[in-house]
Residue frames as qw, qx, qy, qz and C-alpha x, y, z in Angstrom:
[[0.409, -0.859, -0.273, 0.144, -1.11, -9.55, -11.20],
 [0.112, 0.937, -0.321, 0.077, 1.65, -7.47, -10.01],
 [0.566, 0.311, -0.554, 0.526, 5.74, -8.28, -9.20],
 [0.660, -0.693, -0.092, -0.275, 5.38, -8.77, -5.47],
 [0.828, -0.375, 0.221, 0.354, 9.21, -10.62, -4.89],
 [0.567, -0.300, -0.713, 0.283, 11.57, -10.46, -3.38],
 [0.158, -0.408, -0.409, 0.801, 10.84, -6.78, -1.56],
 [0.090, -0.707, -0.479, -0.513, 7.74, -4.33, -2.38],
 [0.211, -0.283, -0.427, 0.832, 7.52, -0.84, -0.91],
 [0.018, 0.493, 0.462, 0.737, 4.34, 1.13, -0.59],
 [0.137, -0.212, -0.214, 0.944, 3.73, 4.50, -0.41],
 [0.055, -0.509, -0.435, -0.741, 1.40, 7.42, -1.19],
 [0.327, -0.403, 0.126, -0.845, -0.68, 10.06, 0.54],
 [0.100, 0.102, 0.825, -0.546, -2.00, 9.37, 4.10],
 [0.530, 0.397, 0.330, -0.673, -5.95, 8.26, 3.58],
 [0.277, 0.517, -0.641, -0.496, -4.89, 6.57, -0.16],
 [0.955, 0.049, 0.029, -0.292, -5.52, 3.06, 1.28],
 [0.436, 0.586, -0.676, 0.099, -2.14, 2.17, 0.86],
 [0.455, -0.222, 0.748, -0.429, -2.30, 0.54, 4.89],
 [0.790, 0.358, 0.306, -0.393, -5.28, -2.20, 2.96],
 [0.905, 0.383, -0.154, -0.106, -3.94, -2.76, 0.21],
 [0.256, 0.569, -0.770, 0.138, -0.68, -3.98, 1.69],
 [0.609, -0.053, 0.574, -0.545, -2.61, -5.89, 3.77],
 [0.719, 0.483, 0.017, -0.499, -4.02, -7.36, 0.87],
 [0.428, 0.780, -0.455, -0.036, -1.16, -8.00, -0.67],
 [0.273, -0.305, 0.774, -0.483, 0.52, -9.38, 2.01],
 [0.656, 0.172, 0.573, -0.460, -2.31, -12.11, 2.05],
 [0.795, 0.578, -0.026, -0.180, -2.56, -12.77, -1.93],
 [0.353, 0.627, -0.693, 0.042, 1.40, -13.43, -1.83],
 [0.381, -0.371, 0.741, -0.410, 1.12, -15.55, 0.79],
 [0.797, 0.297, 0.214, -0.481, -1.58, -17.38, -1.06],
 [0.425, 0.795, -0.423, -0.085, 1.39, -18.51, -3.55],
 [0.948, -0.112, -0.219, 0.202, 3.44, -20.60, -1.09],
 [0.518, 0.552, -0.314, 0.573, 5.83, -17.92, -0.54],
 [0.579, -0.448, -0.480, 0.483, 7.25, -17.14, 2.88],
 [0.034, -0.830, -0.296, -0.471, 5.55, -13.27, 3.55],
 [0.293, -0.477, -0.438, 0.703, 6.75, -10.49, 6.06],
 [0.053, -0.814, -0.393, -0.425, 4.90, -7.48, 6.07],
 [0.241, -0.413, -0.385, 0.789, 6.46, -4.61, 8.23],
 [0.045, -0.826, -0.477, -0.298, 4.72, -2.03, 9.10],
 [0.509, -0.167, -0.234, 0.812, 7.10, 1.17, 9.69],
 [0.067, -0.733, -0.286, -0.613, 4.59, 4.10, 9.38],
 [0.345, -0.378, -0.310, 0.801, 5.79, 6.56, 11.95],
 [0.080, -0.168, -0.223, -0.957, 3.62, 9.13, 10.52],
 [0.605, -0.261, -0.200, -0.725, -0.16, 8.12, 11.68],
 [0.283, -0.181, 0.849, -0.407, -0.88, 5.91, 14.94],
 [0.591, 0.270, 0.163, -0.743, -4.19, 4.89, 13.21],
 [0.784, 0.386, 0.366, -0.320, -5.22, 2.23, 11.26],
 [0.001, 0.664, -0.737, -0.130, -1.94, 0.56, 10.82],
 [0.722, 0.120, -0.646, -0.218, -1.18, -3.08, 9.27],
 [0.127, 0.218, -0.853, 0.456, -0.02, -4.01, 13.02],
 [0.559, -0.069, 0.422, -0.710, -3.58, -4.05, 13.85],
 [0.900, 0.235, -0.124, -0.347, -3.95, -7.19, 11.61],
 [0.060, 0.446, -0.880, 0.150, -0.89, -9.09, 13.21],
 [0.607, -0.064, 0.658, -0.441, -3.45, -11.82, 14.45],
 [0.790, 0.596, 0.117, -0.084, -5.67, -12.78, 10.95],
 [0.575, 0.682, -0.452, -0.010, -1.70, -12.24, 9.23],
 [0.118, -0.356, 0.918, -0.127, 0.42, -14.70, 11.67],
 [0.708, 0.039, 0.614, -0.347, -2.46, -16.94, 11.47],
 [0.790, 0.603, -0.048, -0.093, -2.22, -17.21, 7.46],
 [0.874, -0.079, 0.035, 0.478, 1.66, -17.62, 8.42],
 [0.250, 0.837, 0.027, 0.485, 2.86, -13.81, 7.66],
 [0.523, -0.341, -0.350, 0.698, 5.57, -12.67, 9.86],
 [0.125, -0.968, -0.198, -0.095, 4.50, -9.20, 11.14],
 [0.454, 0.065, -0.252, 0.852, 7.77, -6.44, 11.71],
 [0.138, 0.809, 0.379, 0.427, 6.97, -3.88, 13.51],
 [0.281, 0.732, -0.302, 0.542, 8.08, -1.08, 15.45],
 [0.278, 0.379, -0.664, 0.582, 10.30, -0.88, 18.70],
 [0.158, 0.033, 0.708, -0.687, 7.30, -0.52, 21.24],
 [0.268, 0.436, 0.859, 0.030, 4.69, -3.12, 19.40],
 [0.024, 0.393, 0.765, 0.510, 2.78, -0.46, 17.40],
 [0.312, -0.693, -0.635, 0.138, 1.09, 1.11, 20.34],
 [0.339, -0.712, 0.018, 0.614, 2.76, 4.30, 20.14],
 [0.571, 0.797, 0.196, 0.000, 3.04, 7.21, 17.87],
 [0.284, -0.720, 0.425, 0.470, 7.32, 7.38, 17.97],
 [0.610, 0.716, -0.283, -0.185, 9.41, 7.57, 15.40],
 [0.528, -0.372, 0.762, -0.043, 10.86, 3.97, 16.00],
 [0.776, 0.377, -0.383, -0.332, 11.95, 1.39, 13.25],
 [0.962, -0.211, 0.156, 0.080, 11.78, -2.16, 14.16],
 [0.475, -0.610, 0.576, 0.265, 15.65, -3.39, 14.47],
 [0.437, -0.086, 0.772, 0.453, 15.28, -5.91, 11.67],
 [0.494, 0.777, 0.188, -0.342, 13.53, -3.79, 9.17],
 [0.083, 0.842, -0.415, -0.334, 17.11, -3.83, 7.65],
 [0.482, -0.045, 0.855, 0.186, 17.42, -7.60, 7.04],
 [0.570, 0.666, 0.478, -0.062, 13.99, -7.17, 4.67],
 [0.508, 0.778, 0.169, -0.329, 16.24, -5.12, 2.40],
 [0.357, -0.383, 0.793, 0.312, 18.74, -7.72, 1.80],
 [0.551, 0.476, -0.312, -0.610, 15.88, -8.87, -0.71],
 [0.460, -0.217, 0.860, -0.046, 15.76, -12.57, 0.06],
 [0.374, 0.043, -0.831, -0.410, 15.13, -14.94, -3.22],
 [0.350, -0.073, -0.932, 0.064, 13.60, -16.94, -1.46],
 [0.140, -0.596, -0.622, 0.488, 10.81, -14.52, 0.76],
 [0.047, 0.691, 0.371, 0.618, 8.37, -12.02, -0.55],
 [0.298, -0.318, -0.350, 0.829, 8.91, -8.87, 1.83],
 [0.062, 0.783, 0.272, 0.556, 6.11, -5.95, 1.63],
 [0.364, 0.037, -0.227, 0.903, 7.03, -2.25, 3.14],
 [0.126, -0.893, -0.422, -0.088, 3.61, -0.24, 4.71],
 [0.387, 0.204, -0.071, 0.896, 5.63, 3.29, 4.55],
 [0.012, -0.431, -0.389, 0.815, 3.98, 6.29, 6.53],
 [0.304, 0.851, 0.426, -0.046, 1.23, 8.11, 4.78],
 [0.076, 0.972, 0.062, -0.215, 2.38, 11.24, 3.18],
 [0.591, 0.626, -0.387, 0.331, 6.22, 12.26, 1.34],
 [0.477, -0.699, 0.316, -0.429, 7.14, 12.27, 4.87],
 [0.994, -0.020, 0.108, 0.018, 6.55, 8.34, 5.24],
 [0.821, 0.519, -0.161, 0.175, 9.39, 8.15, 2.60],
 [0.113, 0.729, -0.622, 0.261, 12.54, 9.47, 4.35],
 [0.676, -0.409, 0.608, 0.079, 12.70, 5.90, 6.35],
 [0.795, 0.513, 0.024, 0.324, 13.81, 4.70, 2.34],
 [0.601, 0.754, -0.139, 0.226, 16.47, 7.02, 2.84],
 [0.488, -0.698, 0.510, -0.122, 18.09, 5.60, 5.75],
 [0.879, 0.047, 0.473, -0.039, 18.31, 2.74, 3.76],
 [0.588, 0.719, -0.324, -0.181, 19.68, 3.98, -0.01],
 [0.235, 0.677, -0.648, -0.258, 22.71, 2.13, -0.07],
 [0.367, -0.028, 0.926, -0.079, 21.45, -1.22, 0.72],
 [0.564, 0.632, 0.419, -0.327, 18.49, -0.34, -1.74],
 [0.287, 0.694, -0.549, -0.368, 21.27, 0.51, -4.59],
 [0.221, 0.337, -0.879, -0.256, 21.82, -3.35, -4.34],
 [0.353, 0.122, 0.898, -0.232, 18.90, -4.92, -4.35],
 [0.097, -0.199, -0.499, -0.838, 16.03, -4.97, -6.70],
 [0.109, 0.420, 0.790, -0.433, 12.49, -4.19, -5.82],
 [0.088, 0.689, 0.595, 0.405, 9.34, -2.50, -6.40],
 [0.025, -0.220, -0.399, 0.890, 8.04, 0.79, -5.03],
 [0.043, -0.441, -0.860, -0.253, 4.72, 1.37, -5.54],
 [0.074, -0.054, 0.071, -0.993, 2.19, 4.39, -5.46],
 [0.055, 0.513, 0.776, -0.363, -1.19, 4.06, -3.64],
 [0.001, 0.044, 0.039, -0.998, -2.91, 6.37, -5.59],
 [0.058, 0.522, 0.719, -0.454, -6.55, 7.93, -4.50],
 [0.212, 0.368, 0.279, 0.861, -8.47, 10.20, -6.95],
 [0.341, -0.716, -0.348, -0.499, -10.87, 11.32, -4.66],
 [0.491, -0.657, -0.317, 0.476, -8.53, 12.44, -2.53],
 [0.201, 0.975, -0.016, 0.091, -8.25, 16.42, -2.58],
 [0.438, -0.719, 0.421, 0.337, -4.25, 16.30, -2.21],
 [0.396, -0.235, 0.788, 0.408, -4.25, 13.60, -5.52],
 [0.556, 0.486, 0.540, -0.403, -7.06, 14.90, -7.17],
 [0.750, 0.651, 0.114, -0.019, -5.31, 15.81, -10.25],
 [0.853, 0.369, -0.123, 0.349, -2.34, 14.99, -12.31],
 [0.145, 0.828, -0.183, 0.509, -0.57, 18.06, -11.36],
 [0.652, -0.548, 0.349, -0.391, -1.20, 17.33, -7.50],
 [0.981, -0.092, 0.163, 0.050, -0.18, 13.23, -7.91],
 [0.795, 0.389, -0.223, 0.408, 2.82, 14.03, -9.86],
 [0.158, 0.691, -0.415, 0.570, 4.42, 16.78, -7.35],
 [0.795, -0.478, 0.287, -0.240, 3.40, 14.12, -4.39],
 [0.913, 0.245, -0.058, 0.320, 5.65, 11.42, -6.78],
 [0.539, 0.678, -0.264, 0.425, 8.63, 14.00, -6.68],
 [0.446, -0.645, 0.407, -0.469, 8.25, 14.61, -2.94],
 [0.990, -0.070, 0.109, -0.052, 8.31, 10.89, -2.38],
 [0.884, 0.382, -0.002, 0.271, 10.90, 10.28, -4.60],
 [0.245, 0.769, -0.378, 0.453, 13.15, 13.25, -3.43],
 [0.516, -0.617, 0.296, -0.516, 13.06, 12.51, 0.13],
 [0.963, -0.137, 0.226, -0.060, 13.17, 8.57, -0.15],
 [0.282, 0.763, -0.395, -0.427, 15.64, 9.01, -2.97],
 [0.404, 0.090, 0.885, 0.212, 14.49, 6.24, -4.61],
 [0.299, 0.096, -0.351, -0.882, 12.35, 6.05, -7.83],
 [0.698, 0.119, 0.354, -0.611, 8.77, 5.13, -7.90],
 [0.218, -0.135, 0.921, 0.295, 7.94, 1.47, -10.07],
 [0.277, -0.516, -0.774, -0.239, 4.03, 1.25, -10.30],
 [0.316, -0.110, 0.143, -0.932, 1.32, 3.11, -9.89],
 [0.003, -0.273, -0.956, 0.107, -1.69, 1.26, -7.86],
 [0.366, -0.284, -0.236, -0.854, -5.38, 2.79, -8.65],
 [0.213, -0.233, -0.877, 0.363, -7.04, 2.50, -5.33],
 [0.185, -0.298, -0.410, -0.842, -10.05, 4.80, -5.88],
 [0.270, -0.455, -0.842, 0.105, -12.62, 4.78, -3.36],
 [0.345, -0.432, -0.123, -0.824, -15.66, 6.64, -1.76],
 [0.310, -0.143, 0.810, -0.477, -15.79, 4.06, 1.55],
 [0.453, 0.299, 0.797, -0.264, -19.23, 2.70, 1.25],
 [0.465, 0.792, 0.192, -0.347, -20.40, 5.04, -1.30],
 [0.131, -0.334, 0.778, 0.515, -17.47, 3.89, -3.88],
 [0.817, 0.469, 0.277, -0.190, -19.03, 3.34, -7.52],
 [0.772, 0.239, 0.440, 0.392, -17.98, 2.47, -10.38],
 [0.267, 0.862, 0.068, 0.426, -17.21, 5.93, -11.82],
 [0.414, -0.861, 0.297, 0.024, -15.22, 6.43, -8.83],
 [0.667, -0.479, 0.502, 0.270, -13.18, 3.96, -9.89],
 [0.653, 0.499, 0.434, 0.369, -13.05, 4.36, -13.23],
 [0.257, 0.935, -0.178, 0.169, -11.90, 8.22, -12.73],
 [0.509, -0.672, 0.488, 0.224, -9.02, 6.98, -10.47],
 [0.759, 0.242, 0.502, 0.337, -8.52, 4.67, -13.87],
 [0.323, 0.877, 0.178, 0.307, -8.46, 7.94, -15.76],
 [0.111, -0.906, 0.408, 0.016, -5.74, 10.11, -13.68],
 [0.716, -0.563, 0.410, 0.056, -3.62, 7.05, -13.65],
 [0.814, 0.370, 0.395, 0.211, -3.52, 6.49, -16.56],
 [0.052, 0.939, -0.125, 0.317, -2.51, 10.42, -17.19],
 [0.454, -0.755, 0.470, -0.058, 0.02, 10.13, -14.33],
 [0.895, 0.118, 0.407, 0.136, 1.30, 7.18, -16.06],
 [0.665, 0.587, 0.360, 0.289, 1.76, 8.81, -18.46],
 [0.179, 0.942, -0.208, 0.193, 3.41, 12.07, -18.15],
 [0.346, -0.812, 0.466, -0.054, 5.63, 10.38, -15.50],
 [0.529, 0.481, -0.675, -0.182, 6.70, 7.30, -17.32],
 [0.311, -0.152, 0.854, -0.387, 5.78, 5.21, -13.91],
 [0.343, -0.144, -0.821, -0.434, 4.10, 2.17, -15.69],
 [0.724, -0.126, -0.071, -0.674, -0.36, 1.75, -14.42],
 [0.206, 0.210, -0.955, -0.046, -0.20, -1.75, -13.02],
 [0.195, -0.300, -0.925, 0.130, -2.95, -2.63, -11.02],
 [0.402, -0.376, -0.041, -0.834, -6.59, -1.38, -9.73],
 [0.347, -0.206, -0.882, 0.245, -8.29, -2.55, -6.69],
 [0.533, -0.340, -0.228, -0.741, -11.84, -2.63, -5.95],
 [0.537, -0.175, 0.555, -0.611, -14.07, -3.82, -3.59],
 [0.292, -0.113, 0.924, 0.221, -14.91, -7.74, -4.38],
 [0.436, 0.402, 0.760, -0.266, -18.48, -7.22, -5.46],
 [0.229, 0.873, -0.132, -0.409, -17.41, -4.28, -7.92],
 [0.208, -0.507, 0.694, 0.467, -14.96, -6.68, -9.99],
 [0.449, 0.260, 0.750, 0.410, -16.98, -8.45, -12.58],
 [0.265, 0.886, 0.342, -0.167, -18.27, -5.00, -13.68],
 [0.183, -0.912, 0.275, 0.244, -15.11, -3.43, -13.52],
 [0.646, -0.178, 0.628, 0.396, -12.19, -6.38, -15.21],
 [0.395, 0.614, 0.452, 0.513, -13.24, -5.41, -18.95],
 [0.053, 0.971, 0.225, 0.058, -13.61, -1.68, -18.13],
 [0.282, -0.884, 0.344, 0.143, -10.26, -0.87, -17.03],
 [0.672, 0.661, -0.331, -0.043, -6.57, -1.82, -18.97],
 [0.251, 0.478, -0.788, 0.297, -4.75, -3.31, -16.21],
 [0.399, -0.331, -0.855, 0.029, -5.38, -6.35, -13.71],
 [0.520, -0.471, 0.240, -0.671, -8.00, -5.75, -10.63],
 [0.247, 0.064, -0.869, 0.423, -7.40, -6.98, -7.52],
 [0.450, -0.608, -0.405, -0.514, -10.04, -7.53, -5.30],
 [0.007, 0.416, -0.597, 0.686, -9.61, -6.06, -1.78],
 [0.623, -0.496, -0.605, 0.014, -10.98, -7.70, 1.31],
 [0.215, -0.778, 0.018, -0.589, -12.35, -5.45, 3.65],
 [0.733, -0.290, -0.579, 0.209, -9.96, -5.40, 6.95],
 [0.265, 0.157, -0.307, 0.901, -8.92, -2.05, 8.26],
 [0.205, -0.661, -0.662, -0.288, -11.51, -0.92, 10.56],
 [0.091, -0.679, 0.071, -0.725, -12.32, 1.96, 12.51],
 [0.166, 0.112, -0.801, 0.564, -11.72, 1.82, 16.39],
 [0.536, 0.005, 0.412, -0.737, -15.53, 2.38, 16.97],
 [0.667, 0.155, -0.090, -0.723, -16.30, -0.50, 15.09],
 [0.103, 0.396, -0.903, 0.131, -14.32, -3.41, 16.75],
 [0.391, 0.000, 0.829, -0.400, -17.56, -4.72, 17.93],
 [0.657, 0.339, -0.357, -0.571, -19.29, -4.83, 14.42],
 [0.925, 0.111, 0.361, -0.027, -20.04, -8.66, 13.12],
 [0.162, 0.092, 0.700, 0.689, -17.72, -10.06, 9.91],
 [0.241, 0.499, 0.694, 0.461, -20.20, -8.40, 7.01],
 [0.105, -0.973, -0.180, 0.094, -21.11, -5.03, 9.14],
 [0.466, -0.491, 0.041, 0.735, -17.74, -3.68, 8.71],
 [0.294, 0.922, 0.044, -0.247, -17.41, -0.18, 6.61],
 [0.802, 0.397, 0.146, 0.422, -15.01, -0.08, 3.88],
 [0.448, -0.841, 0.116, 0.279, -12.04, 1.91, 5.80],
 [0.883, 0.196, -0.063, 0.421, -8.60, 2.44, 3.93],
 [0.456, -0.003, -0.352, 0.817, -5.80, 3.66, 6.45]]
């Protein structure tokens, strides 16, 4: 899979899915044995935030950070001990849900000099069928924004393709295609692709890096009263 310890930060365009698959994440490390926090400092979008899974993620044992006034509010407020998580404990996977957009990134750059000594990941959500990341050109000048603003450099590119319900295989197989391009021109190594669970034994041979399979928890606010199995495939 991917490098997940001892800190992971991910980013990318608001609507990318990035909110899910940390979520995700978050959960599959946890699965390991390792001791998981998951903050969730997006000050950019009140919406369909990891804090809304603080129940299903303390119950799997995940400590939840989040901001000053629980989550319920669109300020720009970062939890108090967001700054311990980038001491980079050995000994505790730590994942970062950054704001949607190059925005997101400037809380990295309250942080730079405690990020100069630590290692970690940083990670790009990236969406081809979104019209901001639809092509190379567009994904790579969202990387520089990111990267200028956080002033940090990107590690991994994640291929999170989707079409909600209507996601096929060709959807995810063109996000497999720009990433690979973006990969390429920008020298940020393709690690991982992540599909909907029923879409991975079609998909593991077809594509050149691992797939994760995502379990479907972000959900729209009209659709808290859905059953488990009615829920629509939502990312951030």
């Amino acid at each position: 899979m991917i490098d997940l310890s001892p800190l992971t930060l991910i980013g990318g365009h608001y609507g990318s899915g990035k909110t899910e698959v940390a979520v995700n994440l978050a959960f599959l490390a946890r699965k390991t044995g390792r001791d998981v926090t998951l903050a969730d400092v997006d000050i950019v979008n009140p919406y369909f935030r990891s804090y809304e899974q603080r129940v299903p993620l303390e119950d799997a044992g995940i400590r939840v950070v989040t901001g000053a006034l629980g989550g319920t509010a669109d300020l720009p407020a970062l939890p108090a001990e967001l700054g311990r998580l980038f001491t980079a404990d050995p000994a505790e996977t730590a994942i970062i849900d950054l704001g949607g957009d190059p925005v997101g990134a400037r809380v990295l750059a309250r942080y730079h000099d405690q990020l100069d000594d630590v290692a970690f990941q940083f990670y790009l959500v990236l969406n081809a069928n979104r019209p901001e990341t639809g092509t190379a050109d567009k994904a790579l000048a969202m990387i520089a924004e990111i990267e200028s603003l956080s002033r940090q450099h990107m590690t991994g590119i994640i291929n999170n393709t989707h079409l909600l319900d209507d996601t096929t295989v060709e959807d995810v197989l063109k996000g497999d295609r720009l990433a690979r391009e973006v990969a390429a021109r920008s020298g940020i190594p393709f690690v991982l692709t992540t599909v909907l669970e029923h879409l991975v034994p079609v998909l593991e041979n077809r594509v050149q890096v691992p797939v994760m399979p995502l379990t479907r928890r972000m959900l729209k606010p009209w659709e808290s009263n859905k059953s488990e199995g009615e829920f629509e495939w939502l990312h951030e």
